[in-house]
N, CA, C and O atoms as CSV, one atom per row, in Angstrom:
chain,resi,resn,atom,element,x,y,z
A,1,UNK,N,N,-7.214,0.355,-22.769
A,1,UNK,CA,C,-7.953,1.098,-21.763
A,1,UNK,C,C,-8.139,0.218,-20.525
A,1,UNK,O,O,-8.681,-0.887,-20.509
A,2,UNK,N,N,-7.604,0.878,-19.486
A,2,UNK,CA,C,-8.195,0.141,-18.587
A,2,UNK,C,C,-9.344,-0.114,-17.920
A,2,UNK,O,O,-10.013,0.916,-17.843
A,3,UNK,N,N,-9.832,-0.995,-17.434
A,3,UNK,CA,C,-10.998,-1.225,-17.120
A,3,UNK,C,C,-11.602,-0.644,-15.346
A,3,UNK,O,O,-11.040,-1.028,-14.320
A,4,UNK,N,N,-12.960,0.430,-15.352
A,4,UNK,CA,C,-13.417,0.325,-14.706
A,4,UNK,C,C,-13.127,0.007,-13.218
A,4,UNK,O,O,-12.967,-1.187,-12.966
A,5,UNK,N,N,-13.039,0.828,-12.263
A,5,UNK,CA,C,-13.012,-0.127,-10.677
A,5,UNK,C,C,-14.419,-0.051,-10.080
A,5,UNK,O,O,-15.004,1.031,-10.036
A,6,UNK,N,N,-14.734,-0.691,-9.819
A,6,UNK,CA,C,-15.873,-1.378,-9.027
A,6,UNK,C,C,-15.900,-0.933,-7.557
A,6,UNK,O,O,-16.894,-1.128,-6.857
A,7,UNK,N,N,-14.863,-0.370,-7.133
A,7,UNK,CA,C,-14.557,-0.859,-5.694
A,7,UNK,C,C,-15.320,0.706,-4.820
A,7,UNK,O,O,-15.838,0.458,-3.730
A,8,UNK,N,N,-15.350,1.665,-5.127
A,8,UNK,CA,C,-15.880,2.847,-4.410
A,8,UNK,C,C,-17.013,2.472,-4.449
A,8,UNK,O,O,-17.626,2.839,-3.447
A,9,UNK,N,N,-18.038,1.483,-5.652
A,9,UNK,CA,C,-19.692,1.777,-4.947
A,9,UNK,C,C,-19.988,-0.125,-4.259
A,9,UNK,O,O,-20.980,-0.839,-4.109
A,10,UNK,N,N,-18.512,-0.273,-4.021
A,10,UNK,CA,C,-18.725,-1.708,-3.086
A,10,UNK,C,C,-18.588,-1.436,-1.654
A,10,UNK,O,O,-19.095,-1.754,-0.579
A,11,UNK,N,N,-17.505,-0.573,-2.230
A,11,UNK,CA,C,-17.468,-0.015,-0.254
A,11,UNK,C,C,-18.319,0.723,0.064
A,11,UNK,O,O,-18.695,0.785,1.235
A,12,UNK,N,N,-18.835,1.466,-0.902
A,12,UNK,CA,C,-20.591,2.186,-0.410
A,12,UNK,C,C,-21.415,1.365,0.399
A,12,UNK,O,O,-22.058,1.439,1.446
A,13,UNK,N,N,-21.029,0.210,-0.871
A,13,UNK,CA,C,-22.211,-0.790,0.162
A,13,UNK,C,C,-21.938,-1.481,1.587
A,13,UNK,O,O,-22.587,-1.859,2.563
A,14,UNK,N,N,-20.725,-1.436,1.188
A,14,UNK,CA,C,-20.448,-2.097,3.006
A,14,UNK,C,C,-20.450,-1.012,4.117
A,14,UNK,O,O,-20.881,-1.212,5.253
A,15,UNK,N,N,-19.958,0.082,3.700
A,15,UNK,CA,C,-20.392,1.114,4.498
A,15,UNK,C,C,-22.018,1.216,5.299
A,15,UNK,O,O,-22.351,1.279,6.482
A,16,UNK,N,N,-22.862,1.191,3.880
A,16,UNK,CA,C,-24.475,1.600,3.895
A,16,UNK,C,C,-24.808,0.002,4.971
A,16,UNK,O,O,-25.631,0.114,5.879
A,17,UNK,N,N,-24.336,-0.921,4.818
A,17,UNK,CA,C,-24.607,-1.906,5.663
A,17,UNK,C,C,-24.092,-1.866,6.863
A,17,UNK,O,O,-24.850,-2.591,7.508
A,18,UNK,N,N,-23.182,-1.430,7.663
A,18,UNK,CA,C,-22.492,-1.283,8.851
A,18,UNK,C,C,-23.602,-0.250,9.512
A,18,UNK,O,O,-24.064,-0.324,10.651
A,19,UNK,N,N,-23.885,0.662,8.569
A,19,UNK,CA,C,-24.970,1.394,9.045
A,19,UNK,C,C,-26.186,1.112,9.721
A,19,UNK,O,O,-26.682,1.381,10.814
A,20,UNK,N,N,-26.456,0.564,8.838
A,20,UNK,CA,C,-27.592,-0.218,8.500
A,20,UNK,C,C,-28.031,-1.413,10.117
A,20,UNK,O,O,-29.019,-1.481,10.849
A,21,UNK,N,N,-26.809,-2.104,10.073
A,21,UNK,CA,C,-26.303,-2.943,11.467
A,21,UNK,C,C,-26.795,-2.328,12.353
A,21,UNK,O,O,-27.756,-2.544,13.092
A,22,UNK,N,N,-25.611,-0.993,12.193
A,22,UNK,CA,C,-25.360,-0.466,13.664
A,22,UNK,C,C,-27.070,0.144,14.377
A,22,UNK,O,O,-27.558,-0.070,15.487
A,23,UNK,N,N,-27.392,0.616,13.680
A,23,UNK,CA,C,-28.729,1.052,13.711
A,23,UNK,C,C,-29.989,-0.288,14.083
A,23,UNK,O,O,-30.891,-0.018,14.876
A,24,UNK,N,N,-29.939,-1.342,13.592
A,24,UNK,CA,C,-30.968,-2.195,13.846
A,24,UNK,C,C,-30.536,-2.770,15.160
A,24,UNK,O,O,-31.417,-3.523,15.575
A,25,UNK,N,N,-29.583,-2.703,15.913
A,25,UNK,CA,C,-28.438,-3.369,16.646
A,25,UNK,C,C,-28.473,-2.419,17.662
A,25,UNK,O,O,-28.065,-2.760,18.772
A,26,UNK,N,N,-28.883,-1.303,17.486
A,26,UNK,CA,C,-28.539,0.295,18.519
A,26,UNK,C,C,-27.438,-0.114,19.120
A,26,UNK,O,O,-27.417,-0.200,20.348
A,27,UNK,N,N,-26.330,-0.437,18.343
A,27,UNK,CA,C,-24.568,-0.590,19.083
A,27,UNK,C,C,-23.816,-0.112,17.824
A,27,UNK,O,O,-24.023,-0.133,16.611
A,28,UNK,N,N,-22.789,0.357,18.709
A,28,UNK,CA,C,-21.489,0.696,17.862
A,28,UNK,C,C,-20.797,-0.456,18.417
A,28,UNK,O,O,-20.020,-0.011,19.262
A,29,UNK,N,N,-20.725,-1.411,18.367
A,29,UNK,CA,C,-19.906,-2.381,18.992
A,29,UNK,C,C,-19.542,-3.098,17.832
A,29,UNK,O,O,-20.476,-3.365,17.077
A,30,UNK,N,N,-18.251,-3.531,17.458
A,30,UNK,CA,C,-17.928,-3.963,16.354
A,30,UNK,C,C,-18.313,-5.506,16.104
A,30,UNK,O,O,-18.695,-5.818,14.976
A,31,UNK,N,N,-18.241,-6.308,16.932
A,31,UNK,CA,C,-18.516,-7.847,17.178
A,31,UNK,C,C,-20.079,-7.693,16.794
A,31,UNK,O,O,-20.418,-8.315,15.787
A,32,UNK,N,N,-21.061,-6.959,17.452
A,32,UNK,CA,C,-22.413,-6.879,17.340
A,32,UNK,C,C,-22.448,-6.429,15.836
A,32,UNK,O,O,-22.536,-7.519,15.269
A,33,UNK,N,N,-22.436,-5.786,15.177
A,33,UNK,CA,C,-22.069,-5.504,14.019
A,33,UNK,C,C,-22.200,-6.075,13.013
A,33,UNK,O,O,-23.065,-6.071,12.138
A,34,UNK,N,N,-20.844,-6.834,13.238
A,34,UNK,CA,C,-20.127,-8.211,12.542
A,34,UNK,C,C,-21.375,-9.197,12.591
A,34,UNK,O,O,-22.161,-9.436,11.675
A,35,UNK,N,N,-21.368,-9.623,13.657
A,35,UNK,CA,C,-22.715,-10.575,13.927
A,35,UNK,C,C,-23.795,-10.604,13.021
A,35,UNK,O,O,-24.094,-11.556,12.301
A,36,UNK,N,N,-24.471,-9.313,13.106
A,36,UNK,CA,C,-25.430,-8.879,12.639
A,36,UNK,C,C,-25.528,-9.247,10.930
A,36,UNK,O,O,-26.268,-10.016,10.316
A,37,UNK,N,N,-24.649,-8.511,10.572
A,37,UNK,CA,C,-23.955,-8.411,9.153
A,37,UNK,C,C,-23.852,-9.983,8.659
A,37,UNK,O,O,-24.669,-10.457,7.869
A,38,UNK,N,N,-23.141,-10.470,9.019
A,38,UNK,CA,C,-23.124,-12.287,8.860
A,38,UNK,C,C,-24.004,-13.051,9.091
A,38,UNK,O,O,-24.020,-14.170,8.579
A,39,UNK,N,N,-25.255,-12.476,10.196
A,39,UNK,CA,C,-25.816,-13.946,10.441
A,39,UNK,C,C,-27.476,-13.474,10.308
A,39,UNK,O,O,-28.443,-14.232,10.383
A,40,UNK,N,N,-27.492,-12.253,10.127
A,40,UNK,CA,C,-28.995,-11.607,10.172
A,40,UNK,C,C,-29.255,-11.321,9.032
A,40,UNK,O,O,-29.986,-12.063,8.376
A,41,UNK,N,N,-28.729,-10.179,8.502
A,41,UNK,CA,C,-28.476,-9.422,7.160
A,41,UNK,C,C,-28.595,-9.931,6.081
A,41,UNK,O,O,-27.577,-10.351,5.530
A,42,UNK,N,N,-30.032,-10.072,5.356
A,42,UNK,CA,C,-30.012,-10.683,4.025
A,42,UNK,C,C,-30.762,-9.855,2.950
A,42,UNK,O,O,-31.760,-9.167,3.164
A,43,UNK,N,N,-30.107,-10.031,1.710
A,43,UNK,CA,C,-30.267,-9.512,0.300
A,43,UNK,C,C,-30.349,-7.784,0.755
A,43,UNK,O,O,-31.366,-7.100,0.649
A,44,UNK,N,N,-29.074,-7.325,1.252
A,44,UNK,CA,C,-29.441,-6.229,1.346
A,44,UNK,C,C,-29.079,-5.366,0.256
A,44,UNK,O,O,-27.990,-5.469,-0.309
A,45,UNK,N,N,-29.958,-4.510,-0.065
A,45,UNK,CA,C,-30.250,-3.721,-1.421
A,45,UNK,C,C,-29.054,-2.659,-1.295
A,45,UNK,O,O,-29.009,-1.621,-0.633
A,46,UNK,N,N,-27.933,-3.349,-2.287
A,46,UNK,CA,C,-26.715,-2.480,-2.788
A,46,UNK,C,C,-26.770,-1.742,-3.408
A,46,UNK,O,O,-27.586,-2.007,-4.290
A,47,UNK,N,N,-26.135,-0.384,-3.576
A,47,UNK,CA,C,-26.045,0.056,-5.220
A,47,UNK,C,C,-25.698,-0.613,-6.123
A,47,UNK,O,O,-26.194,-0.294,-7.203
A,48,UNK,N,N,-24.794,-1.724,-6.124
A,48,UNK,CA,C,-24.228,-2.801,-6.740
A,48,UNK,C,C,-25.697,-4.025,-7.104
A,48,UNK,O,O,-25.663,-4.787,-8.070
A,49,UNK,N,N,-26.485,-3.987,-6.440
A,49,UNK,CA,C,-27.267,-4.868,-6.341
A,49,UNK,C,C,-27.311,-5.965,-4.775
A,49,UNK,O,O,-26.296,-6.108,-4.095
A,50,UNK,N,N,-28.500,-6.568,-4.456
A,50,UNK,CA,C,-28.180,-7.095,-3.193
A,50,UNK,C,C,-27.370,-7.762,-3.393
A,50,UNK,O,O,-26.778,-8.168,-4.393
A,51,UNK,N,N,-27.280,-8.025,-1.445
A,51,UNK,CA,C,-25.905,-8.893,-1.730
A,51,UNK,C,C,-25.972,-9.206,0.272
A,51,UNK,O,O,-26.488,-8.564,1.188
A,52,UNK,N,N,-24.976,-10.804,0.207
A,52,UNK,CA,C,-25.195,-10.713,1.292
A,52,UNK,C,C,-23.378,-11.361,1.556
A,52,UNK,O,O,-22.589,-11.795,0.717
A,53,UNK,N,N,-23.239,-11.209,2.839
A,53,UNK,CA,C,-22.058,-11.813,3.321
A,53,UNK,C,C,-21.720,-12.973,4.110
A,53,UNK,O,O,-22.195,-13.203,5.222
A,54,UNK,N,N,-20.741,-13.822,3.397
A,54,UNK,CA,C,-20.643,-14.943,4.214
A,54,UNK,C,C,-19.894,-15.102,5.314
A,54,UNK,O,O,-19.237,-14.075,5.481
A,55,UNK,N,N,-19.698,-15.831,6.071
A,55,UNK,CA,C,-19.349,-16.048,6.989
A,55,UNK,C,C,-17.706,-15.269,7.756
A,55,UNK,O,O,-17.322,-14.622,8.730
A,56,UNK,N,N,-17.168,-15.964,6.379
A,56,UNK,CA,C,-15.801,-15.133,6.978
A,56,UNK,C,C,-15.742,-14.084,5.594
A,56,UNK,O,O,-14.915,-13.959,4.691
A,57,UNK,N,N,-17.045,-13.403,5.904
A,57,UNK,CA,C,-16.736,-11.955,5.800
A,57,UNK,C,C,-16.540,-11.287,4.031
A,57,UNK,O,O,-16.321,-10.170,3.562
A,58,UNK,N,N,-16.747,-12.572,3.496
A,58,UNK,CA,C,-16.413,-11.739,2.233
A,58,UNK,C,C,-17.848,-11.850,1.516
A,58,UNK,O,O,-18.572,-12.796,1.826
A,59,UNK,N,N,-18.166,-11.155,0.816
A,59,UNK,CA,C,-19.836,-10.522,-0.026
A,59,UNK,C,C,-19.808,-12.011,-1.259
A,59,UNK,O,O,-18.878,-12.297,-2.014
A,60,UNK,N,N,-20.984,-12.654,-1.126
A,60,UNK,CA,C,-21.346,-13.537,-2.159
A,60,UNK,C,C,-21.763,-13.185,-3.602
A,60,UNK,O,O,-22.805,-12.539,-3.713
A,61,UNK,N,N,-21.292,-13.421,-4.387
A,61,UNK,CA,C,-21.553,-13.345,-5.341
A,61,UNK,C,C,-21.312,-12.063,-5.928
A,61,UNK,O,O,-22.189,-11.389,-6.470
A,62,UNK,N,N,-20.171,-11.753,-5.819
A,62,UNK,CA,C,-19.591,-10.499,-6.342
A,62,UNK,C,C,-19.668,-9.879,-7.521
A,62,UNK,O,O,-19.540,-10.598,-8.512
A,63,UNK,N,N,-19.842,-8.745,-7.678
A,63,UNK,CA,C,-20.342,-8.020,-9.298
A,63,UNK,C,C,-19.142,-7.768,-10.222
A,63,UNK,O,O,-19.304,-7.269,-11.336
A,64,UNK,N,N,-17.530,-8.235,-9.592
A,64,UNK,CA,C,-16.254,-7.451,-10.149
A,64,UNK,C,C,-15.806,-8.723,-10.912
A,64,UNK,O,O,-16.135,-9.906,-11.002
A,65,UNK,N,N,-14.697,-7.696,-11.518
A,65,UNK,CA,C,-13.642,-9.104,-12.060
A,65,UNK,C,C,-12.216,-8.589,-11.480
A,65,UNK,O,O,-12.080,-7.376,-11.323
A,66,UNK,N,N,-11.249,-9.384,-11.187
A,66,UNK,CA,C,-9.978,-9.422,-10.712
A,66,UNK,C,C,-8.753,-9.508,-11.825
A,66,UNK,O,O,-8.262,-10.573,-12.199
A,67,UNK,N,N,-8.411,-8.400,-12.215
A,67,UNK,CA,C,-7.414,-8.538,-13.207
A,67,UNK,C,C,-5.401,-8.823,-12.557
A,67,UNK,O,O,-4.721,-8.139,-11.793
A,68,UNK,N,N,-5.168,-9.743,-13.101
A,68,UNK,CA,C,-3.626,-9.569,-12.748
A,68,UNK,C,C,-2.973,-8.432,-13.791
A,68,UNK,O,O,-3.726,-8.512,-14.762
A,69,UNK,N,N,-2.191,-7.643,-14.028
A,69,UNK,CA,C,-1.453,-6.456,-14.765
A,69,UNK,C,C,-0.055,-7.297,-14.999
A,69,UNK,O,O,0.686,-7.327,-14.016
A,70,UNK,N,N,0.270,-7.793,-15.856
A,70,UNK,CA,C,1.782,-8.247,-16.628
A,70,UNK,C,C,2.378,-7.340,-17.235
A,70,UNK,O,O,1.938,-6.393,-17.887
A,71,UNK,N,N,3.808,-7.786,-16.907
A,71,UNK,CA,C,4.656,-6.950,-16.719
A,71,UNK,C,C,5.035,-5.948,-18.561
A,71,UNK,O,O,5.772,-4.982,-18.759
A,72,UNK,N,N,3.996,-6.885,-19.734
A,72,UNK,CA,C,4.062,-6.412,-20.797
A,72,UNK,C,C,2.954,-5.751,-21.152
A,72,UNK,O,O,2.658,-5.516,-22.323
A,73,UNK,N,N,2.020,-5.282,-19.771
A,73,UNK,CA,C,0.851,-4.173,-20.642
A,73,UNK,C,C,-0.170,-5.288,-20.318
A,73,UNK,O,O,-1.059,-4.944,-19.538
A,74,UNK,N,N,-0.213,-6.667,-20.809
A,74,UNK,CA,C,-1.581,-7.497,-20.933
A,74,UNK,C,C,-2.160,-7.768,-19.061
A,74,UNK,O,O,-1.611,-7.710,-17.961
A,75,UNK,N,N,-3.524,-8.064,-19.570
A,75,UNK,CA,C,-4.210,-8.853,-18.274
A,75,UNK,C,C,-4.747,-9.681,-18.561
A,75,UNK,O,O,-5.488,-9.977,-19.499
A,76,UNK,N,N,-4.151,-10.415,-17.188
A,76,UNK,CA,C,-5.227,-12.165,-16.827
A,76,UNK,C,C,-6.276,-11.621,-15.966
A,76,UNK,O,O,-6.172,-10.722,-15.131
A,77,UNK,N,N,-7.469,-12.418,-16.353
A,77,UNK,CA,C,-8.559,-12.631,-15.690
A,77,UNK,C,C,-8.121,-13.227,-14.318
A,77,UNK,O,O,-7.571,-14.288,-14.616
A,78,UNK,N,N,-8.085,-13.064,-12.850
A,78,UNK,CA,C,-7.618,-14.247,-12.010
A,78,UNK,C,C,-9.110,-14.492,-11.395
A,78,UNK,O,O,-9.279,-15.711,-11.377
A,79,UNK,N,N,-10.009,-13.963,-10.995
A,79,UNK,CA,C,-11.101,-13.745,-10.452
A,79,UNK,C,C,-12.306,-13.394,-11.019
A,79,UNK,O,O,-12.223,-12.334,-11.639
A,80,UNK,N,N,-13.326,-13.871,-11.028
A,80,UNK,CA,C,-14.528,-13.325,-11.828
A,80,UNK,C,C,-16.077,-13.682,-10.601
A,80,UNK,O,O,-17.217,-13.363,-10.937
C-alpha cells in the first residue's frame, strides 16, 4: 500500500500563510510577501501543525517523509 501524501494540507498551509501575509502586509506584492513570510511569520498555526519558514524558503521541521519508488515495487526512506 502506498503511503499517504501529505502534500494537499501542506500547500493549504502555505496558501493560508500567503494569505495571511498578504493581509497583515495590505500588499499583493510578492517580495513583501516573501519578506513577511521569512522574516516576521512565526509558529504559524497549520493544519499540519505550526510551522515556520526558513530563509530560503523551505518550512522547518517538516511533518512528511520522502520516499524514493525502485524500480522493483520497494521504497527508500530518502527524507524524513
Amino acid at each position: 500500500m502506498n503511503p499517504p501524501s501529505i502534500w494537499p494540507v501542506t500547500n493549504a498551509d502555505g496558501l493560508r500563510a500567503i494569505f495571511e501575509a498578504a493581509e497583515k502586509t495590505n500588499s499583493l506584492d510578492t517580495k513583501t510577501i516573501s519578506d513577511y513570510i521569512r522574516n516576521t511569520m512565526k509558529d504559524f498555526p497549520g493544519i499540519t501543525g505550526p510551522f515556520n519558514i526558513r530563509e530560503d524558503g523551505e518550512r522547518v521541521g517538516a511533518k512528511f517523509v520522502v520516499y524514493k519508488l525502485n524500480d522493483n515495487g520497494t521504497k527508500d526512506v530518502v527524507e524524513q
